[in-house]
N, C-alpha and C positions, 0 to 999 in steps of 0.2 A: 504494500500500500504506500503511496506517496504522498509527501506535508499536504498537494493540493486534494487528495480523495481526502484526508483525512481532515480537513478542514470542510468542507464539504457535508461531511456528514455530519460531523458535530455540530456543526451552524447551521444547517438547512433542511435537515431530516431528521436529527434526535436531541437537536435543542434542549429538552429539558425532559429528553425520553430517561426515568431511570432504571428501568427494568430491560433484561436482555444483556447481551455480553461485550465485549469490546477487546480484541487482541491486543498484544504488546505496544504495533507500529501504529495504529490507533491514537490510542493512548500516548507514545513518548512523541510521535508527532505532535500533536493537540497541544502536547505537556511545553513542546519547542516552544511553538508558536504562543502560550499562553504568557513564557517566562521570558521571551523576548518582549512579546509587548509591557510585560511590568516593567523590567530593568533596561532593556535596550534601547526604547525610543527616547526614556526622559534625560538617558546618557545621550543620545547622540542631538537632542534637544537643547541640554544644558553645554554641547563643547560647538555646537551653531550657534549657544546663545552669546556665549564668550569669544566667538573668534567674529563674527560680525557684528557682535555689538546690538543686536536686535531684540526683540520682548516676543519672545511666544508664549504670553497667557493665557491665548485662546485656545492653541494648539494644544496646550499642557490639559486644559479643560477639556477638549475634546477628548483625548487620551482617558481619561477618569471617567467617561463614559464609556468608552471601547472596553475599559479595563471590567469596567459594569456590567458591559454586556455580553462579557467572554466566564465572567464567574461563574452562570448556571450550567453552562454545556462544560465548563475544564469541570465541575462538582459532577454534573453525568459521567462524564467519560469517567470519571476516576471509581466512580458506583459501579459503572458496566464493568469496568476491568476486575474488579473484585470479584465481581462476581465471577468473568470468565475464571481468575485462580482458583473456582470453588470458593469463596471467603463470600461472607455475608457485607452487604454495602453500608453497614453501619461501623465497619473498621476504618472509614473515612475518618471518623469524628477522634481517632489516635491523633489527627493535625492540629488540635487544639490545645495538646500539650507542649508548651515553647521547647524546641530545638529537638529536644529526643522524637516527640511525636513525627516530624517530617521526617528523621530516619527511618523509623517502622513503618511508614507511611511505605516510602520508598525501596525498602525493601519486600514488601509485599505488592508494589506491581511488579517488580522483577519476576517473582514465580514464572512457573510455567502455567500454562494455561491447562486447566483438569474440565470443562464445559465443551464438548464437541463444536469447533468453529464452521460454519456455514457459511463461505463466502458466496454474499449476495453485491450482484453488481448493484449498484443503485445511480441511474442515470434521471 
């Protein structure tokens, strides 16, 4: 699967789907793309803002809505994945414990996948 299927489906077709499965490439795609738009635009926002001298604080605003409306599909995708390791999608809610929680977080999508995968094309 590739960042653009996997974007795709997260945003366009399971939105805020949280039942059903989600493979690996799925998921660390989704995951790319979620943690680039956290830390990468407002880096590369903040070293345009300094090297031209100019105010993006609408752009910055805009971003906090992107970022808003990227949280229920990365919270899906992260549900489905659990599931597809056989784990119940309420081991999510380990990310609420500061710093250890996103370890076990992260290694429990690493698993392998134990839920027979069916890939459906979806065009």
């Amino acid at each position: 699967m590739s960042i653009i299927e996997s974007f795709k489906i997260c945003i366009f077709h399971k939105y805020a789907d949280f039942k059903g499965t989600a493979n690996r490439s799925e998921y660390w795609w989704f995951w790319s793309i979620y943690v680039f738009m956290l830390f990468g635009i407002p880096l590369i926002g903040f070293l345009v803002e300094d090297l031209y001298k100019i105010q993006l604080y609408s752009l910055m605003f805009l971003w906090g809505f992107g970022i808003l409306g990227l949280t229920c599909p990365f919270i899906a995708v992260s549900v489905r994945r659990l599931h597809d390791s056989g784990l119940s999608g309420w081991h999510f809610f380990w990310r609420l414990i500061p710093y250890i929680g996103s370890v076990i977080t992260f290694v429990l999508m690493l698993r392998k996948s134990k839920a027979p995968y069916h890939k459906k094309i979806i065009k």
